[in-house]
N, C-alpha and C positions, 0 to 999 in steps of 0.2 A: 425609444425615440427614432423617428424614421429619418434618415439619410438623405442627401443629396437634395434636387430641383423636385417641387412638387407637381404631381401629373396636370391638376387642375392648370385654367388660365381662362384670365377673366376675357379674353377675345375670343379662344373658343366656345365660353358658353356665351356669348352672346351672340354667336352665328347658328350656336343651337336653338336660342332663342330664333332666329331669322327663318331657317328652315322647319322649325317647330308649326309657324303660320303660312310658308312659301308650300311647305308640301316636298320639293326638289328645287335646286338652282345650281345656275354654275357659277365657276368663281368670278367674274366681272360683273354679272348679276347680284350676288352676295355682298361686293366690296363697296357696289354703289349703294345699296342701300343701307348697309353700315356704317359707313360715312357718311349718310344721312341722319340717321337713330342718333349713334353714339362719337366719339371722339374720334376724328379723324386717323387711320393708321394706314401704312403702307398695302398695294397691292400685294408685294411680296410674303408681307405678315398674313394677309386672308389666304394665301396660299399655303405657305406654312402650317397655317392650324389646319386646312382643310386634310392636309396629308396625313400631320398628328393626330388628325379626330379622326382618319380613319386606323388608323396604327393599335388607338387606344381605342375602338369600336366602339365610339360617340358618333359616327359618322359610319357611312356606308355609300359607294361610287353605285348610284343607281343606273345610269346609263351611259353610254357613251356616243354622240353623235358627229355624226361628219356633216356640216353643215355649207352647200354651195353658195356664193356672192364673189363681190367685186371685192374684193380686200388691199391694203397698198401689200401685201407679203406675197398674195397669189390669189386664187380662184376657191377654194376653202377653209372653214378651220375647225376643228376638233374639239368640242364642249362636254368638258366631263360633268354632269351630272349628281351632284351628290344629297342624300336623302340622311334624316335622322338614323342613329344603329341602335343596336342593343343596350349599348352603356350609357345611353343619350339621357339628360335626367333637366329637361326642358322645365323654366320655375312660370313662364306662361305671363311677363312682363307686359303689361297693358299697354307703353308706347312702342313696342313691335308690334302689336296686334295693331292701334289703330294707323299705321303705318301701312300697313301691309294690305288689310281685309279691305280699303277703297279700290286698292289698286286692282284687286283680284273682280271684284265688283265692276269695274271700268271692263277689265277685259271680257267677263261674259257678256254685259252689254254689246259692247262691240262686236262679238260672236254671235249673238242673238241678230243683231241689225245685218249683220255681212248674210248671214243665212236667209232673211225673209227678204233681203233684196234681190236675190239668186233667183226666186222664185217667178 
């Protein structure tokens, strides 16, 4: 019999679930729409798992960005990135996906439209 706090946790896989369909996100990104999907939980908590899932290599920091605006803190802020890992074992939950796949939809639209107005 195995010992101590189980590795799994039902918030991490549903952010694997979230990233599974998102591709990348950062964590303000992730928590909004997690708190959308499923049961309300702290920012603190999405942050939390996001460190653990990469500890436990369910997670992988795919980038890190410095990103310039008006902020009330200063003039930048720093968005880490994080992508599905190794260990990542995604069960492919149909109200993330139709969650997720409009919105991704909206934005190439928009992308499509801002390009042949350029023109």
């Amino acid at each position: 019999m195995v010992r101590g706090r189980p590795v799994r946790s039902v918030i991490r896989q549903n952010i694997i679930e979230i990233l599974h369909y998102l591709g990348e996100g950062y964590g303000y990104q992730i928590s909004k729409i997690y708190n959308e999907i499923f049961a309300p939980v702290t920012q603190r908590s999405i942050y939390y798992h996001l460190h653990k899932g990469v500890k436990t290599n369910e997670l992988e920091v795919h980038n890190i960005r410095v990103e310039k605006g008006d902020y009330s803190w200063g003039e930048s802020v720093e968005k880490i990135y994080y992508s599905l890992g190794r260990g990542a074992e995604p069960r492919g939950l149909k109200k993330v996906q139709k969650f997720v796949r409009p919105q991704e939809i909206t934005k190439k639209k928009k992308g499509l439209l801002s390009r042949w107005r350029k023109k």
